[in-house]
C-alpha positions in Angstrom: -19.7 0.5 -14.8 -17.5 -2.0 -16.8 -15.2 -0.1 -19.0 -13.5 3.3 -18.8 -13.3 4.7 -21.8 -12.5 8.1 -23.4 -15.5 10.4 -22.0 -14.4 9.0 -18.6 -11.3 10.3 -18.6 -12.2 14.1 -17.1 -14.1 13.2 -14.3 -11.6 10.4 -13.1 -9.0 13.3 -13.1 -11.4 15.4 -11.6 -12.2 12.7 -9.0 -8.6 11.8 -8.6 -7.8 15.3 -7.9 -10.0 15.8 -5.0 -9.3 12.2 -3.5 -5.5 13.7 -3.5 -5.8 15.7 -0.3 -4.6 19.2 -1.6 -1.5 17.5 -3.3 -1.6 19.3 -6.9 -3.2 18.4 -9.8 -0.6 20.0 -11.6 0.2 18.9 -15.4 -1.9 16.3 -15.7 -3.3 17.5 -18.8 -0.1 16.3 -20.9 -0.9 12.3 -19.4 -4.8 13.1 -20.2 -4.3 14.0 -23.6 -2.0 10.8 -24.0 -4.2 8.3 -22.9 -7.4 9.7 -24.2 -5.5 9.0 -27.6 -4.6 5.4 -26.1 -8.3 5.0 -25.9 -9.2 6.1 -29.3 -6.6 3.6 -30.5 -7.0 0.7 -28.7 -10.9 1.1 -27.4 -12.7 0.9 -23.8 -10.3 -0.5 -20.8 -12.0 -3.0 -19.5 -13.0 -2.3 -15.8 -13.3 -5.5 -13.1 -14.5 -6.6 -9.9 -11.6 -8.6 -8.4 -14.0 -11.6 -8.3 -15.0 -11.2 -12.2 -11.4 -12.8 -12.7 -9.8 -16.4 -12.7 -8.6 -16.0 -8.7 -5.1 -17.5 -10.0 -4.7 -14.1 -12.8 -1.4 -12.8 -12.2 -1.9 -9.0 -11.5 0.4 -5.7 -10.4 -0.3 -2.2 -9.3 0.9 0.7 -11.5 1.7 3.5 -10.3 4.1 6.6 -11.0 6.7 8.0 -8.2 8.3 10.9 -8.5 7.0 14.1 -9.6 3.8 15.0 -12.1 5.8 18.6 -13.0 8.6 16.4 -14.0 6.2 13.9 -15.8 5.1 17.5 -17.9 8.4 18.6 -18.8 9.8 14.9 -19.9 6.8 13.2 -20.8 6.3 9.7 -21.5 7.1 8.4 -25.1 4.5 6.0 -24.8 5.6 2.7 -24.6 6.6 3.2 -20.3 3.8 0.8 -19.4 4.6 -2.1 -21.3 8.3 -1.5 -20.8 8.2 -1.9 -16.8 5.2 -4.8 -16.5 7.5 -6.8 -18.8 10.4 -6.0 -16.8 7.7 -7.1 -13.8 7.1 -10.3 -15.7 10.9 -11.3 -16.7 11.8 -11.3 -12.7 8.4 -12.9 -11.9 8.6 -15.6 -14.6 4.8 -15.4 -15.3 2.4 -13.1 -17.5 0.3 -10.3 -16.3 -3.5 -11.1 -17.0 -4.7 -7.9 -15.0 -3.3 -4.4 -13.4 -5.0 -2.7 -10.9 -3.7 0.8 -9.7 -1.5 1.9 -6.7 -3.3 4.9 -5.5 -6.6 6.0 -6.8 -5.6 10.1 -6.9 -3.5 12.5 -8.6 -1.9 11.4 -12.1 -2.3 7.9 -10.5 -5.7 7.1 -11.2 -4.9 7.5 -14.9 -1.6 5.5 -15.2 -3.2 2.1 -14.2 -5.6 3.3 -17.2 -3.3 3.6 -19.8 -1.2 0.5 -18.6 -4.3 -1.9 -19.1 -5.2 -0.2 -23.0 -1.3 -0.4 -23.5 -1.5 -3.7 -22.7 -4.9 -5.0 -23.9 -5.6 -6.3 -20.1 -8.6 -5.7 -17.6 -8.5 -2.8 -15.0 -9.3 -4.5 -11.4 -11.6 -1.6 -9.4 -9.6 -1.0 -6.8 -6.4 0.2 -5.7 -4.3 0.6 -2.8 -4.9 3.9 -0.9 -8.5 5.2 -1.5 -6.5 8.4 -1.5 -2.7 9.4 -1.7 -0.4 8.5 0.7 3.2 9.9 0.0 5.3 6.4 0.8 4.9 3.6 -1.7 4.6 1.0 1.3 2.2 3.2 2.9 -0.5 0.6 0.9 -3.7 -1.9 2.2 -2.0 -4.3 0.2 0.9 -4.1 2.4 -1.2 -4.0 5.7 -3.1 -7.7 4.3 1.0 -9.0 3.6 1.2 -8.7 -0.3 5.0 -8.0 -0.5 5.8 -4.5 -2.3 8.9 -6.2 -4.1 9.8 -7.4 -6.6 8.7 -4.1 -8.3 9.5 -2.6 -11.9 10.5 0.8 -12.9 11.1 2.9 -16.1 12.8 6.6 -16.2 12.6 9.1 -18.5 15.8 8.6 -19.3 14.7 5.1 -21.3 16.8 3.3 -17.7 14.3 0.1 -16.2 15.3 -1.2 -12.6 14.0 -4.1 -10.3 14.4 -4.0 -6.8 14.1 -7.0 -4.4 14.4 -5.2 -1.3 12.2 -4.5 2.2 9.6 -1.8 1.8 12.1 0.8 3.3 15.0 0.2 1.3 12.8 -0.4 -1.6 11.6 3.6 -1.0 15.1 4.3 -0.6 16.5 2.8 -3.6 13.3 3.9 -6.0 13.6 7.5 -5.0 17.1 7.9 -5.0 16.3 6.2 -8.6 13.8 8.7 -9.5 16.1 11.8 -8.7 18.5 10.8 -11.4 15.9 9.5 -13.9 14.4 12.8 -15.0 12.1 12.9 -11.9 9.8 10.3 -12.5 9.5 6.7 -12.9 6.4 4.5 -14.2 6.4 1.6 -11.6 4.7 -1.9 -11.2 5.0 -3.5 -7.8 2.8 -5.4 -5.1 2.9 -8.5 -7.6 0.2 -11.1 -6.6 -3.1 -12.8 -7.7 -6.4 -11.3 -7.9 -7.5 -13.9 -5.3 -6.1 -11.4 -2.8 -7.6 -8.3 -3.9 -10.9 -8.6 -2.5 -9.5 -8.3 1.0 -6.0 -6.5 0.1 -7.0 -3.7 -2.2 -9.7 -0.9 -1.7 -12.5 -2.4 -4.1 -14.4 0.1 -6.1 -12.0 3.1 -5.7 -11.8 3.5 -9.4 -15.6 3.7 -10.5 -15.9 5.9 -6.6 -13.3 8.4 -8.2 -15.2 9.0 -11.6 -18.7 9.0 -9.6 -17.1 12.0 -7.4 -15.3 14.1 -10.6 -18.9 13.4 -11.9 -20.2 15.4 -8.9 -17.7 17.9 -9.3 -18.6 18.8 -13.0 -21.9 18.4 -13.1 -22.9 20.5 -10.0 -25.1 23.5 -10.9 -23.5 25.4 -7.8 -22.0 24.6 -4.5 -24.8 23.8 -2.3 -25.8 21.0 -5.4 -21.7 19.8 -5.2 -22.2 19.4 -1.1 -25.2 17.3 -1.6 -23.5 15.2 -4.9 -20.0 14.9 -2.9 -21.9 13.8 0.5 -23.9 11.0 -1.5 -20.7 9.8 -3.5 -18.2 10.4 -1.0 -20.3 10.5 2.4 -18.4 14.3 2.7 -19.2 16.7 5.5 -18.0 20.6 5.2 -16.2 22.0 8.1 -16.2 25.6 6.9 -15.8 28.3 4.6 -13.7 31.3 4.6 -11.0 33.7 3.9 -7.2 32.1 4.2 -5.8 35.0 6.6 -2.5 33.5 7.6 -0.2 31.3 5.1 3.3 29.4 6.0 5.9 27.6 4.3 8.5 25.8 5.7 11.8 25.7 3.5 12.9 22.4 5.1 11.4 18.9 4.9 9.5 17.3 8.0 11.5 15.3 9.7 9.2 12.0 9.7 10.8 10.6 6.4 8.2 11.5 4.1 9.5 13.1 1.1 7.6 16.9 1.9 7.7 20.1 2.7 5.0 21.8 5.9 2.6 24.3 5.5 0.1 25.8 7.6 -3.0 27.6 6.2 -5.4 29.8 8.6 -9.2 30.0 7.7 -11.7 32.6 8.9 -14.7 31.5 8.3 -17.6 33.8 7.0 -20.8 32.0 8.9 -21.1 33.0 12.4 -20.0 32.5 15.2 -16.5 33.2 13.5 -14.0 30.1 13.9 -10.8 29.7 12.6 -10.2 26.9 11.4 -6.0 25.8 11.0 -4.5 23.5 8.5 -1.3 21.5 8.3 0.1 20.2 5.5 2.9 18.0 4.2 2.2 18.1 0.3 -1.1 16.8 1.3 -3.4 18.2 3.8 -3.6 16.0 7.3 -4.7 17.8 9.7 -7.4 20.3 10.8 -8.3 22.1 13.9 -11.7 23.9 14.3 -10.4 26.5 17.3 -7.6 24.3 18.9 -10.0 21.5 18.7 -8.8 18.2 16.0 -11.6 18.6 13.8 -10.4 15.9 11.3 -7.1 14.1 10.7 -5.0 11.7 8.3 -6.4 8.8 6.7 -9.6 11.0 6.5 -9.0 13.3 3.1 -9.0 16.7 4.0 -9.8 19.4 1.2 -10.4 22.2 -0.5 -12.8 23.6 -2.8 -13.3 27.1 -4.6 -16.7 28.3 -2.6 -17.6 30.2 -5.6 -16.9 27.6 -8.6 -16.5 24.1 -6.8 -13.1 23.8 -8.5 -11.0 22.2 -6.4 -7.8 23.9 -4.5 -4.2 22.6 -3.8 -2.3 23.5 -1.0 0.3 25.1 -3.1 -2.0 27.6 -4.9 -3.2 28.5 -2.0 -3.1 32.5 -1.0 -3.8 34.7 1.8 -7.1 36.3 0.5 -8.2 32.9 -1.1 -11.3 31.7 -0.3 -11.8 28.4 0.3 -14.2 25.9 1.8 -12.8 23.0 3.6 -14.3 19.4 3.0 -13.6 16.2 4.9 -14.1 12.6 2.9 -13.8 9.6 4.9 -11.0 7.3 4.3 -11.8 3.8 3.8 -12.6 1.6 6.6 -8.9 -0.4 7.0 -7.4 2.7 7.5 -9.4 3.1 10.7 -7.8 -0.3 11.9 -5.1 -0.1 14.7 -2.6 -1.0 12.1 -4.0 1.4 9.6 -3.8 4.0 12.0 -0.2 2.9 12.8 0.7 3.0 9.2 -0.8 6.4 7.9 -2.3 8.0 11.5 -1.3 11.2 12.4 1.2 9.7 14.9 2.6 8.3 11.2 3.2 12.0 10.4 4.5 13.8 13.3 1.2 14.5 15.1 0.8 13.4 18.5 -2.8 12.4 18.2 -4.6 8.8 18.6 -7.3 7.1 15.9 -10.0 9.5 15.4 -14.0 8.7 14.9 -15.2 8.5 10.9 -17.9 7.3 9.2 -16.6 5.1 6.8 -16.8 4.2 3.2 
């Protein structure tokens, strides 16, 4: 594909939500409806192969921090994304001539969207996660040395910071920004060329999140959606069942990530009867088939209404729900030593080593 334009737009959220790992979907609807009418107005973004562009074009990955509920009840006015990438270009001293997007999933995959048809600028096809991670240096770019900073950010509140800082303090500073900012911010950061893309940024996430929403609403039933999902996503299903056992923690996990633990406890239906445990930290990171790792962080661990395909986040989740669990490979760098050592399970408080995948 070489544009994304307005009859895109469900199945990249519908993509994006899957490829966020049980992190909700919630109140995207509001940024859906907004840039659908960005589309209308200004016409087809413009989607790119990093190579399709002068290797000098000045590019930065969009992104928002903080949270979507917040996004719903203080919504954008509209003008957010030119605001912070000319913010990005006033530090930088040089124009933008492309944007790519920080993280393929949630409300992410459509900012970078409505960034480049605010803007009038091309969409580079890839991003810098192939999933969520919940740290904004938790990145490929930052694993191939693009620095994170300087990056832009606009409040609700109408406020626009730059930060020059390390990647830690720079997650410091940003989310201490967001809390008093209305909850979210619009950000631009990882400023570089698109020279570096092909080997910093996941290529192809964009078009590989509308190909899976395509799966998910065009599947006649849920064998069909297994057999879409594995050819799109190279999925494998671990099990379906009833949730029979549901925690959540009231404090955060203490590996600095900005989340609350859950557990969730599967009985499956097909015999013999497993049960099959899940941990969560906003998104899902680890399951055990038994006592035995099944799958694990960078690998996207989900789940999916057996009945409709629909796809579940870990906070709606029940104790009755029934749910079938679906592993998607992560991409390849994240299988790396120092992808593992960035966003492993050792990353988020699991003492586990790299794990086999098959990768994207």
């Amino acid at each position: 594909m070489n544009a994304v334009t307005a009859e895109d737009l469900p199945a990249l959220a519908a993509g994006a939500h899957l490829l966020a790992s049980g992190a909700g979907r919630t109140d995207v609807d509001g940024v859906l409806h907004w840039l659908s009418a960005l589309l209308t107005e200004h016409g087809p973004v413009p989607l790119v192969q990093p190579d399709e562009l002068a290797p000098d074009t000045a590019c930065a990955a969009i992104g928002l921090v903080g949270s979507v509920t917040a996004l719903a009840e203080l919504p954008m006015v509209g003008d957010e994304p030119l605001q912070v990438v000319r913010a990005l270009e006033a530090r930088l001293g040089t124009t933008l001539g492309a944007v790519a997007a920080l993280d393929a999933a949630t409300a992410n995959a459509l900012t970078p969207v409505a960034a480049a048809a605010s803007l009038g600028l091309p969409l580079v096809n890839c991003d810098g996660m192939g999933r969520v991670f919940p740290l904004i240096h938790q990145t490929s770019f930052a694993l191939a040395g693009v620095s994170l900073t300087p990056l832009a950010a606009v409040g609700a509140t109408g406020d626009t910071l730059v930060l020059d800082a390390t990647p830690e303090r720079a997650e410091r500073l940003l989310r201490a920004a967001v809390n008093v900012s209305g909850g979210w911010m619009l950000t631009a950061m990882y400023p570089t060329t698109t020279a570096r893309l092909p080997s910093a940024g996941i290529v192809g996430s964009i078009s590989r999140a509308i190909a899976v929403g395509r799966a998910l609403l065009d599947a006649t039933d849920t064998d069909d959606l297994a057999i879409r999902l594995k050819a799109q996503a190279g999925s494998r299903v671990l099990g379906t069942g009833r949730v029979v056992e549901l925690e959540h923690r009231t404090r955060p996990a203490d590996t600095g990530h900005p989340a609350y633990p859950s557990s969730i406890v599967v009985r499956s239906h097909a015999e013999p009867v497993r049960l099959i445990r899940l941990e969560a930290q906003n998104e899902l990171l680890l399951a055990l088939v038994d006592g035995a790792v099944a799958a694990a962080v960078p690998d996207i661990i989900c789940l999916l209404d057996p009945h409709d395909g629909h796809v579940i986040d870990v906070e709606s989740v029940t104790v009755g729900s029934e749910v079938q669990v679906v592993v998607v490979p992560a991409a390849d760098v994240w299988h790396t030593p120092q992808g593992l050592a960035l966003v492993g399970p050792r990353s988020f408080g699991f003492p586990l080593s790299g794990m086999g995948h098959q990768g994207m």
